[in-house]
TIDOGU-206423 format. One record per residue (C-alpha): residue in three letters; z negated, y negated, x. Coordinates in nm, 2 decimals, always signed. Layout:
<pt 'ala' <Z Y X>>;
...
END
This chain:
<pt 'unk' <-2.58 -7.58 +3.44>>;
<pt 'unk' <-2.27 -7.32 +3.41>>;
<pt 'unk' <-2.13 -7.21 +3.05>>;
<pt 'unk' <-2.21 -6.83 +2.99>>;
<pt 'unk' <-1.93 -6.65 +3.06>>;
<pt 'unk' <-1.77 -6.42 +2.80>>;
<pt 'unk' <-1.68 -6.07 +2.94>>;
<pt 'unk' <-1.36 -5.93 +2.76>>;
<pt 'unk' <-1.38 -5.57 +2.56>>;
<pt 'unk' <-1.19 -5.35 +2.78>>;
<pt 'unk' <-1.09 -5.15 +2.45>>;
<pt 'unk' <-0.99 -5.47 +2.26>>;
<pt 'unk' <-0.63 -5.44 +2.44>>;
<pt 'unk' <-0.60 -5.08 +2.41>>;
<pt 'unk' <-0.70 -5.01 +2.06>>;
<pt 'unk' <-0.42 -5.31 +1.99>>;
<pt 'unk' <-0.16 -5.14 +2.18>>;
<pt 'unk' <-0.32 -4.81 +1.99>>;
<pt 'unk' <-0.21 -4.97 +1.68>>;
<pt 'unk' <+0.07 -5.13 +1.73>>;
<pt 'unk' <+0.26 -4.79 +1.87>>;
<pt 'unk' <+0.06 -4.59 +1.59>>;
<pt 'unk' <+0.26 -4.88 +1.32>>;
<pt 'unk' <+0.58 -4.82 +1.54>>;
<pt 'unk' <+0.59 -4.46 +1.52>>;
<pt 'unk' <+0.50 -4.47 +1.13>>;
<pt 'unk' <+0.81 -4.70 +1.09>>;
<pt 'unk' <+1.03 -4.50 +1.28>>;
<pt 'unk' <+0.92 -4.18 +1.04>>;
<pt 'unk' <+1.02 -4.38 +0.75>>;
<pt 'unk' <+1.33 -4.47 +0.91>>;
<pt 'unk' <+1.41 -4.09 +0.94>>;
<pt 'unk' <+1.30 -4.01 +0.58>>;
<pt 'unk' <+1.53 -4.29 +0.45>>;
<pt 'unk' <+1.87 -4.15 +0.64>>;
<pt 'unk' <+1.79 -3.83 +0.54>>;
<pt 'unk' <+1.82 -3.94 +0.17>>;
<pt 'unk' <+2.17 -3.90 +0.14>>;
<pt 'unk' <+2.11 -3.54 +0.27>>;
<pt 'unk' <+1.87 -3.47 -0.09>>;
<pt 'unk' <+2.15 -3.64 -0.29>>;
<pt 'unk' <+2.39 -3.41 -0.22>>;
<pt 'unk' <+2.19 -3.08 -0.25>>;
<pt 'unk' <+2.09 -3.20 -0.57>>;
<pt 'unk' <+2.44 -3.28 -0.67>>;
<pt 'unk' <+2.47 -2.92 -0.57>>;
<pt 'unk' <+2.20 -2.78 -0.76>>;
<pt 'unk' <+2.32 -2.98 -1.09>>;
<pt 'unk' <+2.71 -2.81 -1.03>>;
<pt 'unk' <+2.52 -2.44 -0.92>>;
<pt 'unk' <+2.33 -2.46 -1.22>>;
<pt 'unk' <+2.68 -2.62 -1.43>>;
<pt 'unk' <+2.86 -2.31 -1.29>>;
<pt 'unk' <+2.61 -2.02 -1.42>>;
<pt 'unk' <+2.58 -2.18 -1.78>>;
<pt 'unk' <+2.96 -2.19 -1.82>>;
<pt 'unk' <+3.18 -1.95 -1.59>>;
<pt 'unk' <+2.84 -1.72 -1.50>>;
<pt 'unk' <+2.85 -1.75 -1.13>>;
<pt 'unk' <+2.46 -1.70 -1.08>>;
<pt 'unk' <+2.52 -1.58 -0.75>>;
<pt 'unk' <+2.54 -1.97 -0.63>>;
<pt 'unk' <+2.23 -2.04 -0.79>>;
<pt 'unk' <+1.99 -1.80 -0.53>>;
<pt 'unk' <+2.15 -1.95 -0.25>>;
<pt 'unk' <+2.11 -2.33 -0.35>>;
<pt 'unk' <+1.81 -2.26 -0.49>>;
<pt 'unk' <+1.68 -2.11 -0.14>>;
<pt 'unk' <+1.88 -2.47 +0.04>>;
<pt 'unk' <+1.63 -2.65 -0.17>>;
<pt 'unk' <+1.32 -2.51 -0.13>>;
<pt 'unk' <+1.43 -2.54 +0.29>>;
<pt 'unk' <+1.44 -2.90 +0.19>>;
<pt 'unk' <+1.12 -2.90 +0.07>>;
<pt 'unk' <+0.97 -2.71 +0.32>>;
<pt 'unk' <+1.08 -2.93 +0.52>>;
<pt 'unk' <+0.91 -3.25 +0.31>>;
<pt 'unk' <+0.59 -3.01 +0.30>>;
<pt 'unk' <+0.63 -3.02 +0.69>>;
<pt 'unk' <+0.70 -3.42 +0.71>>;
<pt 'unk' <+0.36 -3.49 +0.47>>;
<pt 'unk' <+0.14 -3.31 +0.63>>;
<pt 'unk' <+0.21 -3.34 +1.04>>;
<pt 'unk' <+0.34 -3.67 +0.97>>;
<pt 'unk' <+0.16 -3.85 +0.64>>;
<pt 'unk' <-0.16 -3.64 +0.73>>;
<pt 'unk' <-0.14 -3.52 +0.39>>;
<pt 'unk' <-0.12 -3.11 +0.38>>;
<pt 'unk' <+0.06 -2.99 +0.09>>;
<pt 'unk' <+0.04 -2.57 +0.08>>;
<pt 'unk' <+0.35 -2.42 -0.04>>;
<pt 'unk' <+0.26 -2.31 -0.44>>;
<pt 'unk' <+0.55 -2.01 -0.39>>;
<pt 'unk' <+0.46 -1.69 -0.56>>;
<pt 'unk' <+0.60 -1.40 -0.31>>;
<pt 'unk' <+0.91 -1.20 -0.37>>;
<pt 'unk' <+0.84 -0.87 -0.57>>;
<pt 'unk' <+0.95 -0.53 -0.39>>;
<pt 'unk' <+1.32 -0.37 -0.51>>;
<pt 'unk' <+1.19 -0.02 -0.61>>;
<pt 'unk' <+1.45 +0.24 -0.62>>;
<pt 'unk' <+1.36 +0.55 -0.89>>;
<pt 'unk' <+1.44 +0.93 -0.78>>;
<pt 'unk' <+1.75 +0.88 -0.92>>;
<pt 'unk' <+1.88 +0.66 -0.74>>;
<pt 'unk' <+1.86 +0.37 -0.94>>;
<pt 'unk' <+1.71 +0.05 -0.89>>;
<pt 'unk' <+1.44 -0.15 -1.07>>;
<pt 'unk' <+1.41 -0.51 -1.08>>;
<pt 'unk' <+1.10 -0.53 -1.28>>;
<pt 'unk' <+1.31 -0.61 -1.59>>;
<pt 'unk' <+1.58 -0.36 -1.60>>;
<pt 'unk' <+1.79 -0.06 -1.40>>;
<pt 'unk' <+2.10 -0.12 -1.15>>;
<pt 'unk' <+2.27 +0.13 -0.96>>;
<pt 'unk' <+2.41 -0.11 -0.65>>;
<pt 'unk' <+2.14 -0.23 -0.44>>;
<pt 'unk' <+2.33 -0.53 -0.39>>;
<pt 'unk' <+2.35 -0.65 -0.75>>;
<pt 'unk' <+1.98 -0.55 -0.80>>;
<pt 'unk' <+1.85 -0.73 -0.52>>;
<pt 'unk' <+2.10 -1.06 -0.67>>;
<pt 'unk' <+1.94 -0.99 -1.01>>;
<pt 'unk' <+1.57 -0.97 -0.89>>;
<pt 'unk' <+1.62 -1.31 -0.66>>;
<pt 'unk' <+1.76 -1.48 -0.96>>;
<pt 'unk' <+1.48 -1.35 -1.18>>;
<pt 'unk' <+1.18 -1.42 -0.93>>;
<pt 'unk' <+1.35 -1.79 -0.88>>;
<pt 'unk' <+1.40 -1.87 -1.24>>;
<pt 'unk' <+1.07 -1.74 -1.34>>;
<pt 'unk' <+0.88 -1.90 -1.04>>;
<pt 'unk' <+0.74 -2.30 -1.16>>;
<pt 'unk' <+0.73 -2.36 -0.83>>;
<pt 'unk' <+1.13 -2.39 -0.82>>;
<pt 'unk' <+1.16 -2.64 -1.11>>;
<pt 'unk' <+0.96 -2.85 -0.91>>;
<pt 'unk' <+1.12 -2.87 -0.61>>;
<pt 'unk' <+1.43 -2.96 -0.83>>;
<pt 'unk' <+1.20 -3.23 -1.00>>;
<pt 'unk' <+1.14 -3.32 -0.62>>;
<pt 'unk' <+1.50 -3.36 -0.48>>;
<pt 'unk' <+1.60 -3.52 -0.76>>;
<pt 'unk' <+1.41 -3.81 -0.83>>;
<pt 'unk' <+1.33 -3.84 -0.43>>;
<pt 'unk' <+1.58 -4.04 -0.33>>;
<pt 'unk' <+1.48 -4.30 -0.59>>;
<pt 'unk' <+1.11 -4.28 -0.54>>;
<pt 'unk' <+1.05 -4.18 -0.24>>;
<pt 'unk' <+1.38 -4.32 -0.06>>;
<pt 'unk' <+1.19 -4.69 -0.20>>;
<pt 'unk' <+0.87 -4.58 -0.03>>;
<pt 'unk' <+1.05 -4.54 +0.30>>;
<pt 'unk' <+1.30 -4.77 +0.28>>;
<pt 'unk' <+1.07 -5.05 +0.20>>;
<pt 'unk' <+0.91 -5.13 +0.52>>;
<pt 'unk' <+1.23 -5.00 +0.75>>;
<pt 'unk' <+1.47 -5.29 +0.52>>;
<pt 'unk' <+1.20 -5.55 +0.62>>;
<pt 'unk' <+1.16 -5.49 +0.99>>;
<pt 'unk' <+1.55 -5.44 +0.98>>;
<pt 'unk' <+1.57 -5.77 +0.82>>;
<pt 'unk' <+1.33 -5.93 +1.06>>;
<pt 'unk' <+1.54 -5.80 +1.38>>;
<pt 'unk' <+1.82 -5.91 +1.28>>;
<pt 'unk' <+1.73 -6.23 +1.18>>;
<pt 'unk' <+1.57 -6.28 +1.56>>;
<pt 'unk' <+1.90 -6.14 +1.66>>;
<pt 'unk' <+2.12 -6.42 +1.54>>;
<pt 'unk' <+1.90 -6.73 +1.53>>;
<pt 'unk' <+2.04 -6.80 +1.88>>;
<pt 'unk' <+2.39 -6.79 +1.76>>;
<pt 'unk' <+2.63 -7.01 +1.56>>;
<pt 'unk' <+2.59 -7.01 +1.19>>;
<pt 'unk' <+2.94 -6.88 +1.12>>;
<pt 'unk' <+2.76 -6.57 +1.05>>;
<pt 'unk' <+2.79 -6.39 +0.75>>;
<pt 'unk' <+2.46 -6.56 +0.57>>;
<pt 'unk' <+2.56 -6.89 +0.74>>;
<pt 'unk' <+2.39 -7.23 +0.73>>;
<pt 'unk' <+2.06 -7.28 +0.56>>;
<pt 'unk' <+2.03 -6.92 +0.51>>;
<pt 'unk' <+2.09 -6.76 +0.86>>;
<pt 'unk' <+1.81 -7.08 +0.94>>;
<pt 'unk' <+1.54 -6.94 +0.73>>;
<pt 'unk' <+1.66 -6.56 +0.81>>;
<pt 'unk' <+1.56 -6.65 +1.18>>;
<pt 'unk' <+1.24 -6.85 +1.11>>;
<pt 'unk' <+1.11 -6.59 +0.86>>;
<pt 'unk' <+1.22 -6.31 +1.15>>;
<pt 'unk' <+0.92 -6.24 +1.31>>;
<pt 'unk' <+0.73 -6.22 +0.97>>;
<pt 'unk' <+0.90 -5.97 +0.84>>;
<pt 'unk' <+0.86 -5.75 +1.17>>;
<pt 'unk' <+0.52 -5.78 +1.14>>;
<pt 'unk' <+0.52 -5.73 +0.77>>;
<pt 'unk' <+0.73 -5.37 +0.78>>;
<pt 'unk' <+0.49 -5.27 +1.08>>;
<pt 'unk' <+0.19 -5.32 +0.89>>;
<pt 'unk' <+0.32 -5.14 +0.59>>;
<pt 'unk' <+0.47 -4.85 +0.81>>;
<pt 'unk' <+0.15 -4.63 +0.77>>;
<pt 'unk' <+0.03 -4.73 +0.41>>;
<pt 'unk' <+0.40 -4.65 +0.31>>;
<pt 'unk' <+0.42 -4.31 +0.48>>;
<pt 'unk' <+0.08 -4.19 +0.37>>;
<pt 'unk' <+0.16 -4.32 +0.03>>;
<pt 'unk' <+0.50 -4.10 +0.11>>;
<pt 'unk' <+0.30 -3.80 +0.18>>;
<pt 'unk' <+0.04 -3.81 -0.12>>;
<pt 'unk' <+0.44 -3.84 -0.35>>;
<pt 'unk' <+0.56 -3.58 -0.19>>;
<pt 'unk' <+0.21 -3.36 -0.28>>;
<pt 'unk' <+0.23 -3.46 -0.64>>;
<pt 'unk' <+0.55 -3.26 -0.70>>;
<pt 'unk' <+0.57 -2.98 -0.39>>;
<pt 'unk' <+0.20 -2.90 -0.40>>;
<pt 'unk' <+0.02 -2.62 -0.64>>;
<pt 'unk' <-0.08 -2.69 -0.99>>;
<pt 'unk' <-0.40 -2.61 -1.09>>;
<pt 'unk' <-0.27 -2.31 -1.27>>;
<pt 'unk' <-0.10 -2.15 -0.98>>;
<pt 'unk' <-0.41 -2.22 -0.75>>;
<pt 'unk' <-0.62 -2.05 -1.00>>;
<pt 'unk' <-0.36 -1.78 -1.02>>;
<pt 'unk' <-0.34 -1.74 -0.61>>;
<pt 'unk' <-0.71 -1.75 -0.65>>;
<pt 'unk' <-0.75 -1.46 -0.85>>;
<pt 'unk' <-0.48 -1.28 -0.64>>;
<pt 'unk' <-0.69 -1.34 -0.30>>;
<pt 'unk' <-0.99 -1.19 -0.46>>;
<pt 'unk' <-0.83 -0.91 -0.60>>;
<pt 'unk' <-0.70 -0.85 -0.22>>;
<pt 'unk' <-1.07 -0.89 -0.13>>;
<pt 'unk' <-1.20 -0.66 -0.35>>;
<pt 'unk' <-0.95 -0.36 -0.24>>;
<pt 'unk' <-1.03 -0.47 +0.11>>;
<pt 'unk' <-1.38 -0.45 +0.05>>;
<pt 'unk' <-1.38 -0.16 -0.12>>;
<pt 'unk' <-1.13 +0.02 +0.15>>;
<pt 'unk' <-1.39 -0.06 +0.40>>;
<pt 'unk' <-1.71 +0.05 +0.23>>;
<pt 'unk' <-1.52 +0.36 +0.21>>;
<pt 'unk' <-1.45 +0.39 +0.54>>;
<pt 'unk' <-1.78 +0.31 +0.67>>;
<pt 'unk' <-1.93 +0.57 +0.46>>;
<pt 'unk' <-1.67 +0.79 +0.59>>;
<pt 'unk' <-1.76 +0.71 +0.95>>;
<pt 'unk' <-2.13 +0.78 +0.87>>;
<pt 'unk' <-2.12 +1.10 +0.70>>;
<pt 'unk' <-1.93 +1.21 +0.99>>;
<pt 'unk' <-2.10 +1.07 +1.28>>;
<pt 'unk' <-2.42 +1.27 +1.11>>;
<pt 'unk' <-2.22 +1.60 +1.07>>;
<pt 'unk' <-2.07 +1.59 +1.44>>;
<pt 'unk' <-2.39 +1.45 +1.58>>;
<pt 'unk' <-2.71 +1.48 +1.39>>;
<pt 'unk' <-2.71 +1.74 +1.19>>;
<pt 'unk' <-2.53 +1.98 +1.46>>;
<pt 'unk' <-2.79 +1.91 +1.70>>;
<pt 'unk' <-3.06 +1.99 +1.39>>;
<pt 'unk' <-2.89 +2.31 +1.34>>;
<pt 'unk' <-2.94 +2.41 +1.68>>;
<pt 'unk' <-3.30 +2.34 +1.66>>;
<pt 'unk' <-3.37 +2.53 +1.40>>;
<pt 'unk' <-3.20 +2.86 +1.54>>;
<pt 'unk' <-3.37 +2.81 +1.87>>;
<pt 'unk' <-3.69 +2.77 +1.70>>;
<pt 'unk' <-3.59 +3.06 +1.53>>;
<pt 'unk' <-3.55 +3.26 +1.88>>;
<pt 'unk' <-3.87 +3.14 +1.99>>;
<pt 'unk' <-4.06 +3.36 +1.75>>;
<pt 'unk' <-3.91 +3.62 +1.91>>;
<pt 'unk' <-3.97 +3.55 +2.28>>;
<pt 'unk' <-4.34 +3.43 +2.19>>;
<pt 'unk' <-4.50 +3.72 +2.23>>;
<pt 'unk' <-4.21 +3.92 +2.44>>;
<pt 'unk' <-4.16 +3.71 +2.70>>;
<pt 'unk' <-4.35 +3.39 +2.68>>;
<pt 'unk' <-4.22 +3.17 +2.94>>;
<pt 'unk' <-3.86 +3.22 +2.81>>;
<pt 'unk' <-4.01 +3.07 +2.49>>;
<pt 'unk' <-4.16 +2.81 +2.67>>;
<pt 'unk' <-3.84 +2.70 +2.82>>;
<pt 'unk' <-3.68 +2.72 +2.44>>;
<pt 'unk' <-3.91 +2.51 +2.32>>;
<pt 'unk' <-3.83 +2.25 +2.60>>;
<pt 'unk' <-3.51 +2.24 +2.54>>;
<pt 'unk' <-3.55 +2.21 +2.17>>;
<pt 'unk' <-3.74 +1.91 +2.21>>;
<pt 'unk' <-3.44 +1.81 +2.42>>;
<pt 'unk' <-3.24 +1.79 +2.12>>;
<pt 'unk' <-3.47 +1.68 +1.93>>;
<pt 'unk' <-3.50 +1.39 +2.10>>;
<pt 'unk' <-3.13 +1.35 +2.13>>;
<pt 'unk' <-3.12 +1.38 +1.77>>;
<pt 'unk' <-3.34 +1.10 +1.71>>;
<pt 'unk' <-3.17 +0.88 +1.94>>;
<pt 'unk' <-2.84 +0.92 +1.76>>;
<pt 'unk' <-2.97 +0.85 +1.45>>;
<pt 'unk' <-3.09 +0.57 +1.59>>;
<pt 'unk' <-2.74 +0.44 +1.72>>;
<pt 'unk' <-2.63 +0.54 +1.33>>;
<pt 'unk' <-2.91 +0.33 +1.22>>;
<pt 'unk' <-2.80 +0.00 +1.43>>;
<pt 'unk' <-2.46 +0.05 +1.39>>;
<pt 'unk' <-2.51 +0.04 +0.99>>;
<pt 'unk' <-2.77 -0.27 +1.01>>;
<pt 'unk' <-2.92 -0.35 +1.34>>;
<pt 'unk' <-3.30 -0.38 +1.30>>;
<pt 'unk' <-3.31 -0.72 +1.54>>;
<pt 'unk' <-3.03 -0.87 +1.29>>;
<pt 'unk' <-3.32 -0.77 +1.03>>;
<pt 'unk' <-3.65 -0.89 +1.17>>;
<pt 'unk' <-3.53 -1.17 +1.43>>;
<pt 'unk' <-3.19 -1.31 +1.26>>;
<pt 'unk' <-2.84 -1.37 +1.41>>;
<pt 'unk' <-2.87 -1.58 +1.69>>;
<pt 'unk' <-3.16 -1.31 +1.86>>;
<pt 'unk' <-2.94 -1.07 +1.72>>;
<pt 'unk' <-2.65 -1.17 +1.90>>;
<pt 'unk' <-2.88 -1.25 +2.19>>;
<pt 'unk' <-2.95 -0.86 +2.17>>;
<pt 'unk' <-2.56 -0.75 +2.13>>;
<pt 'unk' <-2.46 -0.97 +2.45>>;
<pt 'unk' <-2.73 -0.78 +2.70>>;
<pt 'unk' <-2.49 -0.44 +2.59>>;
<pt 'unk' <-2.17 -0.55 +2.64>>;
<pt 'unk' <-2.06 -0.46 +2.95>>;
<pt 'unk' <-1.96 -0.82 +3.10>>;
<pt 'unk' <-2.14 -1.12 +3.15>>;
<pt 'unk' <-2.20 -1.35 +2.79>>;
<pt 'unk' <-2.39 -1.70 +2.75>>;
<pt 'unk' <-2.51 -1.72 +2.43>>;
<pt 'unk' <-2.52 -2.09 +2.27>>;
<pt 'unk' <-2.72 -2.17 +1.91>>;
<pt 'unk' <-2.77 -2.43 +1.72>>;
<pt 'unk' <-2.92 -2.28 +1.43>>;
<pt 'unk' <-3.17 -2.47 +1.20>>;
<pt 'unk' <-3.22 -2.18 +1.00>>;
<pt 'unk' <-3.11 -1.83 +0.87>>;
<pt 'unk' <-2.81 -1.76 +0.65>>;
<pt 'unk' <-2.84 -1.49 +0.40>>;
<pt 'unk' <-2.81 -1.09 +0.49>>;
<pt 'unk' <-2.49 -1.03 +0.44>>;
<pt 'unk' <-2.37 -1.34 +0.59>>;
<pt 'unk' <-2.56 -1.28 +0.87>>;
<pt 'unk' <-2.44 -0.92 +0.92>>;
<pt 'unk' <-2.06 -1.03 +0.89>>;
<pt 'unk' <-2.08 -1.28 +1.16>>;
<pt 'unk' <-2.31 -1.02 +1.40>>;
<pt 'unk' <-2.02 -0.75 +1.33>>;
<pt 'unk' <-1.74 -0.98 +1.35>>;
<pt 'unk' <-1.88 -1.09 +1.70>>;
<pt 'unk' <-1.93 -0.73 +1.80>>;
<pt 'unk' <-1.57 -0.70 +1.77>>;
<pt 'unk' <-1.48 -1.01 +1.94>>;
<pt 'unk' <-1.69 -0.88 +2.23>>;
<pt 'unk' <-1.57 -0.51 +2.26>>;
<pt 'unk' <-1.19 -0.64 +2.23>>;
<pt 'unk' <-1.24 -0.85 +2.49>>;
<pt 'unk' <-1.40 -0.57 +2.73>>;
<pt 'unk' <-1.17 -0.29 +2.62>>;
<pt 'unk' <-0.81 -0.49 +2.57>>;
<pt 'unk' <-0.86 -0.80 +2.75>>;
<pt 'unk' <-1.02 -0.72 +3.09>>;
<pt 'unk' <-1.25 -0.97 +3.06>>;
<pt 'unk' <-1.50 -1.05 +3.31>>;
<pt 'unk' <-1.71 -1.38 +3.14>>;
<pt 'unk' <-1.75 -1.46 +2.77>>;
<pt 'unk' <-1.93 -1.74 +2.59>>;
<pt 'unk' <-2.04 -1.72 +2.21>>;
<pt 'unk' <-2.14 -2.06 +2.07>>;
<pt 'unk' <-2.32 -2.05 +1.67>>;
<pt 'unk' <-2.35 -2.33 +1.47>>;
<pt 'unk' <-2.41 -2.47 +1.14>>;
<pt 'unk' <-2.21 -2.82 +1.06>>;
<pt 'unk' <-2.08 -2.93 +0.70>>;
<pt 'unk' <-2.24 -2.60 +0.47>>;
<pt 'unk' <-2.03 -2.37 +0.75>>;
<pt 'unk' <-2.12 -2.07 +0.96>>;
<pt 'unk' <-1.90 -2.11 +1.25>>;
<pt 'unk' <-1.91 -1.81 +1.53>>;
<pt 'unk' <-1.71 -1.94 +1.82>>;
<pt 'unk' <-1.62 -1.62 +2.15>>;
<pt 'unk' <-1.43 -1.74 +2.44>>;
<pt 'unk' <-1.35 -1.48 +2.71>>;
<pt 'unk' <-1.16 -1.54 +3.00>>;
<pt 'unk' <-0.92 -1.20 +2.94>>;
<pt 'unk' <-0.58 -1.18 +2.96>>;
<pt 'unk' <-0.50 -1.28 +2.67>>;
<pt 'unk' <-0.22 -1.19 +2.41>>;
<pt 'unk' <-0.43 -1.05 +2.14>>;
<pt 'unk' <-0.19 -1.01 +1.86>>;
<pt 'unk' <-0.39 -0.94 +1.52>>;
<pt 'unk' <-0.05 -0.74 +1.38>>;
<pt 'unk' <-0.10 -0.50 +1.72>>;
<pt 'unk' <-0.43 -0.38 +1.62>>;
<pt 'unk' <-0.67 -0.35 +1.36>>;
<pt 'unk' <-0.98 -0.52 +1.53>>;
<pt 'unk' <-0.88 -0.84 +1.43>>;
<pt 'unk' <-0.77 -0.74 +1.09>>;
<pt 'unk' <-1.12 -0.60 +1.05>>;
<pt 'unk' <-1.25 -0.91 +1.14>>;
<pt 'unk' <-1.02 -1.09 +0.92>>;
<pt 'unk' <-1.11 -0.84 +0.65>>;
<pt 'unk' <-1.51 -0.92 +0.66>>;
<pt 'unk' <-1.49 -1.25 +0.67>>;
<pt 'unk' <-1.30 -1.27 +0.38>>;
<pt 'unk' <-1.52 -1.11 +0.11>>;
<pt 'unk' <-1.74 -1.44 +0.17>>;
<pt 'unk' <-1.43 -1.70 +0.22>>;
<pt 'unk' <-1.45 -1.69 +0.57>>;
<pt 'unk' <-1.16 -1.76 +0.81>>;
<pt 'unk' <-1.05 -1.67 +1.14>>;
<pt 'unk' <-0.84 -1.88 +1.39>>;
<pt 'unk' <-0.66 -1.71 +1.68>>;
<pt 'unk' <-0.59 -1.89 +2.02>>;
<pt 'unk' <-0.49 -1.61 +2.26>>;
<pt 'unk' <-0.18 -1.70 +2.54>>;
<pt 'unk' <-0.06 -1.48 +2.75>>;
<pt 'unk' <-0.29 -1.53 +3.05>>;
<pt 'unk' <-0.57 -1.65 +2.84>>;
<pt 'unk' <-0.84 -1.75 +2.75>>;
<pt 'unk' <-0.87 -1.60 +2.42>>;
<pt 'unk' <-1.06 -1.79 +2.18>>;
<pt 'unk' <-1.18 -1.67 +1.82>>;
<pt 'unk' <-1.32 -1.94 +1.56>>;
<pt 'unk' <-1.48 -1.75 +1.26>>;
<pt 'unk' <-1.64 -1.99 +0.97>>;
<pt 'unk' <-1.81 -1.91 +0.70>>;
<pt 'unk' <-1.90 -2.10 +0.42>>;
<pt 'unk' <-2.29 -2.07 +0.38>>;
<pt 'unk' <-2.64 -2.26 +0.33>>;
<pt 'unk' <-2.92 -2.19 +0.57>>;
<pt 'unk' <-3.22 -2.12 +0.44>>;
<pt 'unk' <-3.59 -2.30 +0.61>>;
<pt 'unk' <-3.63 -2.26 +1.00>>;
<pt 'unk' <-3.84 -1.95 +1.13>>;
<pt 'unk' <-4.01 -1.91 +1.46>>;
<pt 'unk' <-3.85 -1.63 +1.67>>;
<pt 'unk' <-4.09 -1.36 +1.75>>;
<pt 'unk' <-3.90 -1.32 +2.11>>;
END
């Protein structure tokens, strides 16, 4: 009777080779983050004398310009944690204010009055950086990096270093510089040490990136503060748009509506004349009166959708969608995965914000397919149109996709942009939201 035979996992030897590259390329990061410590030792040494120089001799000029070295640095360490630690650190900058120049001539630096632009927009810079936490920090950073963070890094890379060259010269003589006993050991223990810097390599950079967040990312405070400046955005945004929407209706009912109801009422007007003059003349009036009528009706109609379609109301947004896409003039497939129904407002952003989508890629992008996909993962909305245009959609170009942008906003929402030249074009809007219980369609 023959043993069982074991069969192999064919990912066993992948996900090892996985590994092992994934440890390789962590330890070759940290090898890059250690030689570029010299780099941070000498724009702090710069920073120090810039800062020497503007206590004592008042050259302040050099401060600006180190000061904007730096925080390259630091962008770049932003850049490092979070493509290569996996740790994303947002820059905590506050922006640059505007140089305003008076009808004078003179400029104003939010402090006080120059009359050379030059000097004002020296003076503002040095008062924006000085005044800014976020600068302070990234000195606090560059600093104290190549201590702490140069350890971090330099950890694993000194014992895999170690380890190759011990495997390196245990073959040789022992007339090396360690010689005897110790070049012995160095060689025995070689092979350990590689393997203990390559299984450090990733703990070391991710502890590397969560460092570098603890001194280049926001405080509280200035997320609170950048907060309150995104919803004071919001609200102007919001409040720009509500007016323009009202504007939009009061004139779509003064060129359309109400024109055509003025017209009715003088023909009805005429008609009592004709009735008894001539009355198939008035019979014809009144035909065409009901034309416009009619006409009329259906335009307040479209005014009626386009403020808050009625399918959105009774059905919800994926039948609401559903409804949009048999309009457009190109083929859609429309995809839902929708447990439920997200409140009003919610639900008309996203119907709206797909509208868009849709007519931008009939009207700019030639487009000839399109596929919407909805669905509800993780407490988010997500709206995802894919047309096969020509892509290039720009959202500084036009204001489509700043509208977009705009509505989603005033509930958190985002919108991601993947548009080449050629296409596809791809929109991703989500929406931070909470469906409420399922309901039955009643299509």
């Amino acid at each position: 009777m023959s043993s069982p035979q074991t069969t192999p996992v064919a990912g066993e030897p992948r996900g090892a080779a996985r590994e092992l590259r994934g440890a390789a390329q962590a330890l070759g990061r940290l090898a890059v983050l250690t030689l570029l410590i010299p780099v941070g030792v000498v724009l702090a040494t710069a920073f120090l004398l810039s800062f020497l120089l503007w206590g004592c001799l008042g050259m302040f000029p050099l401060f600006p310009a180190v000061i904007r070295r730096v925080r390259a640095v630091a962008v770049a360490g932003r850049w490092a944690a979070g493509h290569w630690s996996q740790v994303p650190v947002p820059p905590p900058y506050r922006p640059r204010p505007a140089l305003e120049r008076t009808l004078h001539g003179w400029y104003w630096t939010g402090h006080d009055y120059h009359r050379n632009r030059w000097f004002a927009g020296m003076s503002l810079d040095v008062r924006w950086l000085w005044n800014d936490p976020a600068t302070w920090r990234d000195a606090l950073w560059l600093i104290t990096d190549p201590l702490v963070g140069g350890g971090i890094a330099a950890g694993p890379v000194l014992l895999a270093g170690a380890g190759l060259y011990g495997i390196v010269q245990a073959p040789l003589p022992y007339d090396l510089p360690f010689g005897g006993l110790s070049a012995l050991l160095l060689g025995l223990l070689g092979p350990v040490l590689v393997v203990a810097g390559l299984a450090l390599a990733r703990p070391a950079l991710r502890l590397h990136g969560r460092w570098t967040r603890s001194l280049l990312g926001p405080t509280e405070r200035s997320r609170l503060a950048r907060r309150v400046e995104q919803l004071t955005e919001i609200r102007l945004d919001a409040t720009e748009a509500q007016a323009a929407e009202l504007r939009r209706i009061e004139r779509d009912l003064h060129d359309g509506a109400q024109a055509r109801l003025v017209a009715v009422s003088l023909r009805l007007g005429a008609v009592a004349g004709l009735i008894d003059r001539d009355p198939e003349q008035a019979k014809r009036v009144v035909t065409d009166t009901q034309e416009n009528v009619t006409q009329a009706l259906q335009e307040l109609r479209d005014l009626v959708r386009g403020i808050h379609p009625p399918v959105l109301a009774e059905r919800g947004l994926a039948e609401g969608v559903r409804a949009l896409a048999l309009d457009v003039p190109l083929k859609v497939e429309v995809r839902t995965e929708l447990p439920g129904r997200a409140e009003a407002p919610v639900e008309s952003a996203v119907y709206f914000a797909v509208s868009e989508a849709l007519t931008n890629a009939v009207k700019h992008g030639d487009a000839r397919h399109a596929t919407v996909h909805l669905s509800h993962t993780a407490g988010l909305l997500r709206a995802e149109a894919t047309d096969d245009g020509r892509g290039g959609a720009d959202p500084g170009l036009g204001s489509g996709l700043r509208g977009i942008r705009r509505r989603l906003a005033v509930f958190d929402g985002t919108l991601t942009l993947t548009s080449p030249p050629g296409g596809p074009t791809r929109l991703i809007m989500e929406l931070p939201c909470v469906l409420s219980s399922p309901r039955t369609s009643s299509c």
